[in-house]
N, C-alpha and C positions, 0 to 999 in steps of 0.2 A: 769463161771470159778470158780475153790473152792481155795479160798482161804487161806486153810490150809496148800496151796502146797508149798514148797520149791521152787521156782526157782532158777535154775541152766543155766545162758546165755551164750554162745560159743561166742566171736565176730570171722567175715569171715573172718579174718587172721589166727583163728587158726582152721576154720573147714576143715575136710579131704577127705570134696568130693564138689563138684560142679557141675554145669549143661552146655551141651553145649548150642549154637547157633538153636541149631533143637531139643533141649527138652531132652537129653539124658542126666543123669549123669554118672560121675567118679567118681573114687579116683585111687589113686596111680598104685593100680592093673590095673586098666584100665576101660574099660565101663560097666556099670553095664549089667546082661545080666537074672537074676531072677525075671520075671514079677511081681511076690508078691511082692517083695525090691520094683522095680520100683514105683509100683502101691502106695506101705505102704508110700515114699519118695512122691512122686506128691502129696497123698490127704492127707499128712501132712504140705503142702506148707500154710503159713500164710504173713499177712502182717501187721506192724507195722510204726509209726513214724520212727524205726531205720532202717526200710527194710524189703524184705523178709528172714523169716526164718522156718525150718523146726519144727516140736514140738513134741513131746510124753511126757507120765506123767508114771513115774515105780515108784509103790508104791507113797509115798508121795512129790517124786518130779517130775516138772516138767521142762524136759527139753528145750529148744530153742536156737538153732544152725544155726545163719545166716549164710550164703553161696554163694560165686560168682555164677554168671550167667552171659555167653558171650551175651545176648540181651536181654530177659525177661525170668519170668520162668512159666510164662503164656501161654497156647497151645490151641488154639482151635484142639481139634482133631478126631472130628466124628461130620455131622450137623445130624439134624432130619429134615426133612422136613415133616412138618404140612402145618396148614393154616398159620401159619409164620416157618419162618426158626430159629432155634432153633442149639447152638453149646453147645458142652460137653466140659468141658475143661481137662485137663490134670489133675486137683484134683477132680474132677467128680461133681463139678458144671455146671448146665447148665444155660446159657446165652440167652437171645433174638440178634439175628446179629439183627444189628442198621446200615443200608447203612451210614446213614448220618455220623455216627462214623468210619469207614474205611477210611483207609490210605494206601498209599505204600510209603515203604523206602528200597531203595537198591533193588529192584523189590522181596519185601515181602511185604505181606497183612496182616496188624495190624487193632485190634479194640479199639479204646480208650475208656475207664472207667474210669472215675474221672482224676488220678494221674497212671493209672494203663494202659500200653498198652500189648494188648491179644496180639500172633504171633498166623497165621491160620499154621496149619502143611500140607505137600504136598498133603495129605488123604483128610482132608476137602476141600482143594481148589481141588482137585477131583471133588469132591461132587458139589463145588459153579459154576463151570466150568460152569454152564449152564443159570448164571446168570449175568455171565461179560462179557463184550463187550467190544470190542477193536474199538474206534471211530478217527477219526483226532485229535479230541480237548483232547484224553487217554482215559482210561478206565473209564465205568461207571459201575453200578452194579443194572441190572434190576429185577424189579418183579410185573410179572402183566404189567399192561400198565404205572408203573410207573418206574423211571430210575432214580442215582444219577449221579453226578460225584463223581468219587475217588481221592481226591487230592494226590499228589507225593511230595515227600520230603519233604512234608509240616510241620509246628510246631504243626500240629495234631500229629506226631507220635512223638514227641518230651514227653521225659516224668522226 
């Protein structure tokens, strides 16, 4: 980062858009619907001791604008399937899926990172569909001849 920058910080009470529950943002107009915006918004997503927030630098300042978010603002949403399985996220970081790190809450599928829980979008769990199993004891998540459990409501997805 350059240091000659100006910062300029928004706290989330006075930023003018937000994200839902399924990755999508707003503001006041309504849902954002310009895949550029979209796109420019996701792979500006950062995080900090304060939270997440968005950032751009114009000219010699840079800005950063924390922003609500109804669950996380973290998206798995397209896997790769390699010799591991591989997710893209929503800021176009790609991840390793980590079975042992999956979770469900509220019958949604999280992947915990540090302090940080991913949400997988319907797309991806698409794609994963062919790796979960539904068993007596819930779901597990296979690959190969091996298989996790996926704990449920657990203080895994607790963040």
């Amino acid at each position: 980062m350059n240091d000659s920058l100006i910062d300029v910080v928004i706290p989330k009470e006075n930023a003018v858009f937000w994200m839902d529950d399924r990755g999508r943002w707003h503001n006041r107009h309504g849902r954002f619907e310009h895949k550029r915006i979209i796109d420019h918004f996701n792979q500006a997503i950062r995080f900090d001791g304060d939270g997440y927030y968005v950032t751009q630098v114009r000219g010699n300042v840079r800005e950063k604008v924390y922003f609500h978010y109804a669950d996380t603002p973290l998206f798995v949403v397209r896997i790769i399937e390699k010799t591991d399985l591989k997710g893209v996220l929503n800021t176009g970081e790609e991840i390793i899926i980590d079975p042992p790190a999956l979770c469900i809450e509220n019958d949604q599928l999280y992947q915990v990172r540090g302090v940080e829980r991913i949400k997988f979008s319907d797309r991806a769990l698409l794609t994963l569909a062919s790796h979960l199993k539904e068993t007596a004891n819930g779901l597990i998540f296979q690959m190969g001849d091996r298989s996790w459990p996926i704990p449920e409501n657990s203080d895994c997805c607790a963040t």
